[in-house]
C-alpha positions as CSV (number, residue, x, y, z in Angstrom):
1,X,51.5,-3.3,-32.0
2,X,52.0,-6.7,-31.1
3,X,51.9,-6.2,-27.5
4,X,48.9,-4.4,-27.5
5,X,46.9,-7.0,-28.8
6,X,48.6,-9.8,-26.3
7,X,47.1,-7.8,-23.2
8,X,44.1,-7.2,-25.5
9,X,43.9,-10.6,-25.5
10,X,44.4,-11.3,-21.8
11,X,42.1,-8.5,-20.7
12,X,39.1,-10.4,-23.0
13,X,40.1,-14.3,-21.5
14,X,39.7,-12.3,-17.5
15,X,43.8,-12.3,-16.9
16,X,43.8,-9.2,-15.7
17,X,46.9,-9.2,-13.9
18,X,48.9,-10.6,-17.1
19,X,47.3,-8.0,-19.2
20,X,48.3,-5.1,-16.8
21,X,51.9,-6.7,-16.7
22,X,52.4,-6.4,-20.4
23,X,50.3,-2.4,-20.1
24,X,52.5,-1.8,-17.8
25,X,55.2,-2.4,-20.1
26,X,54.0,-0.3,-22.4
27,X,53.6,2.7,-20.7
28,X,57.0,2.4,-19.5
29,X,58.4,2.5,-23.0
30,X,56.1,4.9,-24.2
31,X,54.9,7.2,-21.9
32,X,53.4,9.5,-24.6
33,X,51.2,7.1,-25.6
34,X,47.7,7.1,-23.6
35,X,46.5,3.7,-24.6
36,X,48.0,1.8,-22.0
37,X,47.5,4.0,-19.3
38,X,44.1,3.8,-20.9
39,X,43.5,0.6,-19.8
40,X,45.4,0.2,-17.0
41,X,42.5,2.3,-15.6
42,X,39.9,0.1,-17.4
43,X,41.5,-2.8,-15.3
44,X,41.7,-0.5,-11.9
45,X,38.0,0.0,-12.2
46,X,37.1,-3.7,-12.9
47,X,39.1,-4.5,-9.8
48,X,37.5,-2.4,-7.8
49,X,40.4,0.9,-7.6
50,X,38.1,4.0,-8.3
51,X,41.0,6.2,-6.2
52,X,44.0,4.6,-9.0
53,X,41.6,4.8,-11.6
54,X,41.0,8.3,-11.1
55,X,44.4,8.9,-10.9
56,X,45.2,7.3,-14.2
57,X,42.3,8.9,-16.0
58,X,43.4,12.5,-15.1
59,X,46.6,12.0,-16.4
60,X,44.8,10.1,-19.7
61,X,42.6,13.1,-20.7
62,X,45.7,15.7,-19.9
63,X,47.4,13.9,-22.3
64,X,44.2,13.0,-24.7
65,X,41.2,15.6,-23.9
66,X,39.2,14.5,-26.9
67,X,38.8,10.7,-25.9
68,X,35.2,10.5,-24.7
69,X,35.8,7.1,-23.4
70,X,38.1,7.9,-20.9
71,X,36.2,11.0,-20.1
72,X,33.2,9.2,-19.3
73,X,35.0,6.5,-16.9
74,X,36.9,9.9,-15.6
75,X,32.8,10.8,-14.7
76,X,31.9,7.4,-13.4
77,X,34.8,7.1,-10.5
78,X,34.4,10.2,-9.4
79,X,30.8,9.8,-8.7
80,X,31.9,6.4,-7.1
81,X,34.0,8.4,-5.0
82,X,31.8,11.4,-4.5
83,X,33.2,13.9,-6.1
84,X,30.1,15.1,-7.8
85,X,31.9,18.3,-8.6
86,X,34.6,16.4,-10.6
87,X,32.0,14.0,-12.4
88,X,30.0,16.5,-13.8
89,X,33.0,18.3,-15.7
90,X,34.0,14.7,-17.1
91,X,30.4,13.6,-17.8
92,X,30.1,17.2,-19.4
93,X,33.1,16.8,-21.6
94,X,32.1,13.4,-22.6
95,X,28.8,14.7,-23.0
96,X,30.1,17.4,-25.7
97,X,32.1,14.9,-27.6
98,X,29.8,12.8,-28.1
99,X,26.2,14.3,-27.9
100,X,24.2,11.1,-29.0
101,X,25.7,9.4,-25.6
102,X,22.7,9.2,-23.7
103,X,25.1,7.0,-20.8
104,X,27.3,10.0,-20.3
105,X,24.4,12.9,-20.4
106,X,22.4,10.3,-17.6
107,X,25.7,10.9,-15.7
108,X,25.7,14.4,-15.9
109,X,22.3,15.1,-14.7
110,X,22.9,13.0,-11.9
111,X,25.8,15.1,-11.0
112,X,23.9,18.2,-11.6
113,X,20.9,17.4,-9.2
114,X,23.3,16.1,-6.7
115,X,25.2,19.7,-7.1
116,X,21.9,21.6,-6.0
117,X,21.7,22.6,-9.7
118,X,18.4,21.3,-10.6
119,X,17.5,23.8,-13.7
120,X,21.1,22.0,-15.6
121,X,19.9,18.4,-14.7
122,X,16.3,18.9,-16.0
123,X,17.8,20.6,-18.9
124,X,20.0,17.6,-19.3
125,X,16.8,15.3,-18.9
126,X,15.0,17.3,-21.6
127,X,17.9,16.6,-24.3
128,X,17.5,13.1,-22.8
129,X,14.0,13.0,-23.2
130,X,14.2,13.5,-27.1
131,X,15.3,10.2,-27.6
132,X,12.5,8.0,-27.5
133,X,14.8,5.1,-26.1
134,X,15.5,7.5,-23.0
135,X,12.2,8.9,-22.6
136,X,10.5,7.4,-20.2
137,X,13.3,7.3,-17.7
138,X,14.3,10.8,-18.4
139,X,11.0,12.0,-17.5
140,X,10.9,9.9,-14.4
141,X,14.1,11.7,-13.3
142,X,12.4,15.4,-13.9
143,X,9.6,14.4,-12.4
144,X,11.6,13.3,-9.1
145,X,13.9,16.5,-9.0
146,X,11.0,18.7,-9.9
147,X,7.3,17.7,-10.4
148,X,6.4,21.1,-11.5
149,X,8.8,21.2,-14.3
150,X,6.1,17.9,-15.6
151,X,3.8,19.2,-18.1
152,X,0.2,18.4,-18.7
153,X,1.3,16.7,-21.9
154,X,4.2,15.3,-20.3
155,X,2.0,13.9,-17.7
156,X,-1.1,12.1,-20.4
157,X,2.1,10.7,-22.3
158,X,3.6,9.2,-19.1
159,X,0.1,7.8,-17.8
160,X,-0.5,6.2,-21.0
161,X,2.8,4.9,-20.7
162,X,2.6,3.5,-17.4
163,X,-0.6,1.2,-18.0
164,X,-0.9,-1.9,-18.4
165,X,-1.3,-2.0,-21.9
166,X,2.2,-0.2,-22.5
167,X,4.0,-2.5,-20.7
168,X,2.5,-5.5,-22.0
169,X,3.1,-4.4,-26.0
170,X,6.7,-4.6,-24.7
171,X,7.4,-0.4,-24.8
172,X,9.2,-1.1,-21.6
173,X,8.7,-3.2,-18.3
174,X,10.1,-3.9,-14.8
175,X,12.3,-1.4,-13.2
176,X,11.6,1.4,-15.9
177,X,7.8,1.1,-15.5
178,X,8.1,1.0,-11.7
179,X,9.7,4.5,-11.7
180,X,7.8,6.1,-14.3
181,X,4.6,5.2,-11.9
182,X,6.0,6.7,-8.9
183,X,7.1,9.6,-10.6
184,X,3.8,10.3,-12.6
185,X,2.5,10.0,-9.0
186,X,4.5,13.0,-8.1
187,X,3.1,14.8,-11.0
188,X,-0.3,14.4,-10.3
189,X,-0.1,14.8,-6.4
190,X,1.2,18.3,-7.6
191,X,-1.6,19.1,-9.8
192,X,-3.9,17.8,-7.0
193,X,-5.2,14.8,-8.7
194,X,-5.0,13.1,-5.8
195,X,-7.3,10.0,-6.4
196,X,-4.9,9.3,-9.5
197,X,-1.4,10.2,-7.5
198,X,-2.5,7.8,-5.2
199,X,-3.3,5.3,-7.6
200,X,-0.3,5.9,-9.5
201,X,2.0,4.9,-6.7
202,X,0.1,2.2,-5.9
203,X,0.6,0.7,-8.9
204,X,4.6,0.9,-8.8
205,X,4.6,0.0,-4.8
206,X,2.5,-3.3,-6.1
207,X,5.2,-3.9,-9.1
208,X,7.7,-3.0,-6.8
209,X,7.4,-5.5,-4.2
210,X,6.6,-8.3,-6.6
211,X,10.2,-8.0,-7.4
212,X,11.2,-8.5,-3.8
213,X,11.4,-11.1,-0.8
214,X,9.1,-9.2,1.3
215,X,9.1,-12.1,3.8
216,X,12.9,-12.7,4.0
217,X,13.7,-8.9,5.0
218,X,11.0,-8.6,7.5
219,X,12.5,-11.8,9.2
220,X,15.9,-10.2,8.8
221,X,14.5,-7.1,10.7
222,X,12.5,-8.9,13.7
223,X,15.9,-10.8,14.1
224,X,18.1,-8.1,14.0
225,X,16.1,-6.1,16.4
226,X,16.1,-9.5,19.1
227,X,19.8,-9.6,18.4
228,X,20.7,-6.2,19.6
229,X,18.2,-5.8,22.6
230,X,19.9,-9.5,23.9
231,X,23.2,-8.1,23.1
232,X,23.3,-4.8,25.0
233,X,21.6,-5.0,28.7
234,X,22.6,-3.0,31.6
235,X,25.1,-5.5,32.8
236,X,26.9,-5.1,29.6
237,X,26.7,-1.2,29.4
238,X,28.0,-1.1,32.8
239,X,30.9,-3.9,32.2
240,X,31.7,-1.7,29.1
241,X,31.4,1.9,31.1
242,X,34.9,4.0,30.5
243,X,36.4,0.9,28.0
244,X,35.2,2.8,24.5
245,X,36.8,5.8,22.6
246,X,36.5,8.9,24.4
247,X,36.4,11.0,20.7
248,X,33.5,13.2,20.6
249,X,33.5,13.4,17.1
250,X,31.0,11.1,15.8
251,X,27.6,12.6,15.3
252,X,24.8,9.4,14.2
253,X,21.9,10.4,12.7
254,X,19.6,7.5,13.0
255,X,15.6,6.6,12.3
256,X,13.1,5.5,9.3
257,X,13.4,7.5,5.8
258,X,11.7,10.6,5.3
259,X,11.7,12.1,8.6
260,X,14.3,15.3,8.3
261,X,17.7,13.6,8.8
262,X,18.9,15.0,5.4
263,X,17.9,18.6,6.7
264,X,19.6,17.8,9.9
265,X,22.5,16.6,8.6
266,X,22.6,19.4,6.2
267,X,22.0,22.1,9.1
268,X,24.8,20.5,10.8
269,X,27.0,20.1,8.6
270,X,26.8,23.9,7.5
271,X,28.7,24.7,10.4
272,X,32.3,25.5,9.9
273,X,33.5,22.3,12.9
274,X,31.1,19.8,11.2
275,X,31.4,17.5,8.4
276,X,28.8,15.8,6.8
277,X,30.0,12.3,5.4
278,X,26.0,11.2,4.4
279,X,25.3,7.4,4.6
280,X,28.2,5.6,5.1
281,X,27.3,2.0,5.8
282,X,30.1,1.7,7.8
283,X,29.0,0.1,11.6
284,X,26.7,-2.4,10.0
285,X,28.8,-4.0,7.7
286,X,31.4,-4.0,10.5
287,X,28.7,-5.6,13.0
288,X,27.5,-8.0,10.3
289,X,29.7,-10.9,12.2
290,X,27.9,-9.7,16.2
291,X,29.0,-7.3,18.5
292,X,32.4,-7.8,20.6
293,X,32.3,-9.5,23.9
294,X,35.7,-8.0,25.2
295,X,37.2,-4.3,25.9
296,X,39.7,-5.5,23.2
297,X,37.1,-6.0,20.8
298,X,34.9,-2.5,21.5
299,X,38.4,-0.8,21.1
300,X,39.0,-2.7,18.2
301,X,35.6,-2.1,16.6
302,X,35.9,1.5,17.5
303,X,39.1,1.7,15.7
304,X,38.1,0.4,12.3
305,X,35.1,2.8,12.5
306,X,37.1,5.5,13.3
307,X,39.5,4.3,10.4
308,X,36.6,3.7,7.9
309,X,35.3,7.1,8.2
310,X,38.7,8.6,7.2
311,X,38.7,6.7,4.2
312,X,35.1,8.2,4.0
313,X,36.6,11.9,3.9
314,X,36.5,12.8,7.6
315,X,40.0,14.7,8.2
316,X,40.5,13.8,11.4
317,X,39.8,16.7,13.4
318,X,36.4,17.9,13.0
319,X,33.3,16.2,14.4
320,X,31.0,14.2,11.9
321,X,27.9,13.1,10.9
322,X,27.3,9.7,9.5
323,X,23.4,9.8,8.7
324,X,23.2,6.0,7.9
325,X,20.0,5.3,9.2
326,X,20.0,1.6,10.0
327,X,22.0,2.4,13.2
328,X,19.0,3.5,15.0
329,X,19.3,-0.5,15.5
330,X,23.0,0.0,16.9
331,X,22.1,2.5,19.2
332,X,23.1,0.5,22.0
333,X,26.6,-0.2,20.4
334,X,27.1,3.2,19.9
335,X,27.0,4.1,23.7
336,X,29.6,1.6,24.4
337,X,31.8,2.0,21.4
338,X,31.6,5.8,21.7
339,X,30.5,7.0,25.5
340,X,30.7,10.5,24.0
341,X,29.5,11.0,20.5
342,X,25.8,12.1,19.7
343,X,22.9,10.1,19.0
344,X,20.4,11.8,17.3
345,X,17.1,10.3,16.4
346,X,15.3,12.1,13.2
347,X,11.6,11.8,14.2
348,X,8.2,12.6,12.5
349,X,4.5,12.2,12.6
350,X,4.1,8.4,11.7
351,X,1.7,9.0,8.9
352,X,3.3,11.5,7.3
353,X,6.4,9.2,7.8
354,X,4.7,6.3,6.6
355,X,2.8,8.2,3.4
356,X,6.6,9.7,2.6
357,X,7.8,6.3,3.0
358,X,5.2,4.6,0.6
359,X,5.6,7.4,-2.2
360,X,9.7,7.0,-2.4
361,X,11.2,4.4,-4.6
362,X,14.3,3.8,-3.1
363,X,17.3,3.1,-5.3
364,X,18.1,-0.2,-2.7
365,X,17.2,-1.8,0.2
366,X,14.1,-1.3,2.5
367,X,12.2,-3.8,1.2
368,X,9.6,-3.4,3.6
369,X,8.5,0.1,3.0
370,X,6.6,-0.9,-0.3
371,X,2.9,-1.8,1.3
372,X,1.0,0.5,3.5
373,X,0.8,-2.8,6.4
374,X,4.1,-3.8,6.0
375,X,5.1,0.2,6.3
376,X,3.6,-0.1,9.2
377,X,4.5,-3.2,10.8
378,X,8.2,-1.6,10.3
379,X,7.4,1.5,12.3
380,X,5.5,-0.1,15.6
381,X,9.0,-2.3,15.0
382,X,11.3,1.0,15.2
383,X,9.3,2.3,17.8
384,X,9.6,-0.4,19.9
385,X,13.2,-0.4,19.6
386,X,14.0,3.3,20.4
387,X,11.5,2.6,23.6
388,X,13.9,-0.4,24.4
389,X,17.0,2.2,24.0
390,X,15.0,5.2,26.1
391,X,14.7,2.6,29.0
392,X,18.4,1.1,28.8
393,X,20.0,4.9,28.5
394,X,17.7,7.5,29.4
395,X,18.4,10.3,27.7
396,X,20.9,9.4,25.4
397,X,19.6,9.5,22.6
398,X,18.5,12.9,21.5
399,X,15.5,13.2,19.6
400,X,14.7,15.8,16.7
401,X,11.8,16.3,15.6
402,X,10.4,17.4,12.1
403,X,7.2,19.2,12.8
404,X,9.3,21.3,15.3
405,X,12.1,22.6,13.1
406,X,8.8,23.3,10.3
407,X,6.8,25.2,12.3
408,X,10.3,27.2,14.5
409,X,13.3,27.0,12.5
410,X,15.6,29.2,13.7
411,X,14.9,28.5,17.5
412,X,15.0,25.1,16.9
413,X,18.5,25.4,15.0
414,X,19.9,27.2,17.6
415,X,18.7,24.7,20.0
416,X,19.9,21.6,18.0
417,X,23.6,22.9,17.4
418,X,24.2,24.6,20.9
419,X,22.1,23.0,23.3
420,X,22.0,19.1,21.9
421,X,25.5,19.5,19.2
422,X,27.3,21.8,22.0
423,X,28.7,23.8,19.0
424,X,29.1,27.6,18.9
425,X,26.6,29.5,17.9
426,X,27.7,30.2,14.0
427,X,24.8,32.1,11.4
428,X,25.8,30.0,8.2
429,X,23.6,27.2,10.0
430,X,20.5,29.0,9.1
431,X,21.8,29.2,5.4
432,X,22.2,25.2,5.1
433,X,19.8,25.5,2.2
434,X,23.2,27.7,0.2
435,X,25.5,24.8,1.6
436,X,27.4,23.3,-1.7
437,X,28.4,20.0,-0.8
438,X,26.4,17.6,-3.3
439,X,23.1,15.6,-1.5
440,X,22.9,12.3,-2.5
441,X,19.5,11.3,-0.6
442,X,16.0,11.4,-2.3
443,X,15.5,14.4,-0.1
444,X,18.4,16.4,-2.0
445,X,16.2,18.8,-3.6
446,X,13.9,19.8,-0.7
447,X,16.9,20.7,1.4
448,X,18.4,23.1,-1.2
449,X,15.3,25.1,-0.1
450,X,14.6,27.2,3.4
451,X,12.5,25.3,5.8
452,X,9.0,25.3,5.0
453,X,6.2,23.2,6.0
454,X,4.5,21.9,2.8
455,X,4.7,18.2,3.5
456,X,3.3,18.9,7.4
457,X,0.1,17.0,7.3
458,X,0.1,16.0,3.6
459,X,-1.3,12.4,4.4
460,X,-4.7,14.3,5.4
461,X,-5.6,14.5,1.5
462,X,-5.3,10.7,1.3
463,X,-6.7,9.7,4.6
464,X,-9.3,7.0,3.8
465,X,-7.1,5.7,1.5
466,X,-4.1,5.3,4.0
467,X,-6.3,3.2,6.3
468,X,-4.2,0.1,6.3
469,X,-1.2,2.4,7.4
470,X,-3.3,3.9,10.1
471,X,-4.6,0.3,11.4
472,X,-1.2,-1.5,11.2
473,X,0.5,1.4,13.0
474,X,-1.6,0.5,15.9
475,X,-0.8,2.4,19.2
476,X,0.9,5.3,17.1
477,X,-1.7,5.7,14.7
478,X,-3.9,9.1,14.1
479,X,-7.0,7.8,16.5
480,X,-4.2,8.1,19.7
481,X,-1.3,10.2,17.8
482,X,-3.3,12.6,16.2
């Protein structure tokens, strides 16, 4: 058809908008016919419309089940908008139409482990794993979901893999040779090879910071954390007393990585009034350009948070969490923006915090949190901070510790959602671990567990070798902390 290939043509010169003009044509005149609707999704998803897209694509496979294509970009926007449930029957269907895929099946094990459904997505890995193209990745990903599901021969294959030698005879470098190291660390660390975990993630921490501008995110940090203790003094807090939104729906989960916020979120959010919306992003990008200096602009700035998190799935009514950690910076802001919402800081021993920190390869972001000084450079940095905030407000931020929920957790639930959340007392909070909304963190398979306290203490095994953690925390190190 002649006008297929003129917006053919315009889709492969960039003219988006003249090729969707001539698919939208199309579809008009034959409704029946799924190709332009087809791409009319293609071009939704290049401009950055996952919501249309979606739209689009459901009505594409309706129409066409048996096109793998569109079932796969079906899988791919409703991961973007979380909808794990609704990727993994697209990425499954994609999946079984076209089993040599490996795109799709990577899709669908993602879903899977998101879903709590850890057995499927190793399952997934192991078909995966066949391929010797996939391997190495697909390993990395069981390892990281489950380290016991690594076998001994999985585990000689991957350290082979992972030295220098592999790399360098071009079997496979950068990123992919930077996870498989932190996740044959995980492997050995649960076989107790502990001299060779540890030397396993040191080697992808090294690679990994290579890659990044160590320097120009530390600076970013220092001045960040000037910024906000200049911008909020008493004299603002008091000029901004009574001027914010009075909701008390916002709940902010705030503090380092791997200190609990996932299980506090997910405790929280397993209570029939609370939603749990994960890491939104929202108030820093929206404080990228400085805080307000009038009531106009707190009420404004409330507003388009407010707004933000509806578009991020809050209905409205219930309260919230947003468990984007960075706002332990914004803590300040918070007060004023939202006199009445909780602050709760995620808090746990600084080693342990520091060792979790250095074993996690994040998938962006914290640049700083790949070498055992800089690691703890960061912390005496967040400490200092939430000090700063304890003097300005007093009690207003609420903290929650780790060790505490480990070691009592049903008191300390009880005490966390009545006492600090002022919610009614509801017995599904204990279950958090059955809750099955998908967990998107790298903490998403400890929390579909009960509380236990296996991590409590686990930097002990590696304490000589953490000794630049310990001397760079300083004041909170283990000679004062413990």
């Amino acid at each position: 058809m002649r006008a297929l290939d003129e917006a053919a043509a315009h889709f492969r010169a960039g003219r988006l908008e003249a090729a969707a003009q001539v698919y939208r044509r199309l579809e008009r005149q034959a409704p029946g016919d799924v190709r332009a609707a087809y791409s009319l999704s293609v071009i939704d998803i290049r401009q950055g419309r996952p919501a249309r897209a979606r739209e689009r694509l459901e009505a594409v496979v309706a129409l066409a089940p048996d096109l793998a294509e569109a079932q796969h970009n079906l899988g791919a926007v409703c991961q973007a908008l979380g909808d794990w449930a609704g990727a993994a029957e697209a990425y499954g269907q994609a999946a079984d139409l076209r089993p040599q895929a490996g795109e799709s099946r990577v899709g669908l094990a993602m879903a899977l482990a998101a879903l709590g459904r850890p057995g499927e997505a190793i399952g997934q890995n192991r078909i995966l794993a066949q391929d010797p193209a996939q391997r190495w990745p697909a390993l990395t990903r069981i390892a990281l979901i489950d380290a016991g599901a690594i076998t001994d021969e999985d585990v000689a294959a991957m350290g082979s893999a992972a030295e220098e030698g592999g790399a360098a005879s071009g079997e496979f470098r950068g990123e992919a040779r930077i996870g498989l190291c932190f996740a044959l660390g995980e492997a050995l660390d649960h076989r107790g090879r502990d001299a060779e975990a540890f030397a396993a993630w040191d080697v992808g921490n090294r690679l990994k910071r290579a890659s990044l501008d160590v320097a120009a995110a530390a600076a970013a940090n220092a001045a960040a954390a000037r910024y906000v203790t200049a911008a909020v003094t008493p004299q603002v807090l008091a000029a901004r007393a009574g001027q914010g939104d009075k909701t008390a729906a916002p709940i902010f989960v705030i503090g380092l990585p791997r200190t609990g916020s996932t299980l506090i979120e997910q405790i929280l959010a397993s209570h029939p009034q609370v939603q749990g919306l994960g890491e939104t992003g929202v108030l820093p990008r929206l404080a990228e350009r400085g805080y307000p200096d009038t009531a106009a602009g707190f009420r404004t700035l409330a507003k388009a948070y407010l707004d933000a998190m509806r578009q991020h799935g809050w209905d409205g009514r219930s309260r919230f969490v947003d468990k984007t950690l960075e706002n332990y910076l914004h803590a300040g802001l918070i007060a004023a923006l939202f006199p009445n919402a909780l602050i709760l800081n995620a808090v746990r021993d600084p080693m342990d915090t520091g060792f979790a920190c250095w074993r996690q390869l994040f998938a962006s972001g914290n640049e700083t949190l790949y070498d055992l000084a800089d690691i703890g450079a960061e912390y005496v940095r967040y400490r200092g901070l939430m000090d700063h905030w304890r003097a300005l407000m007093g009690g207003r931020v609420a903290e929650v510790s780790y060790e505490a929920l480990v070691a009592e957790p049903e008191p300390q639930i009880r005490r966390l959602v009545t006492e600090v959340a002022g919610l009614s007392w509801d017995p599904a909070v204990l279950r958090f671990h059955e809750r099955g909304a998908a967990v998107q963190t790298a903490s998403a398979s400890q929390v579909r567990r009960p509380i236990h306290g296996g991590s409590v203490g686990h930097w002990r095994r590696h304490a000589e070798r953490l000794r630049p953690l310990a001397d760079a925390l300083g004041p909170y190190g283990p000679a004062v902390g413990g």
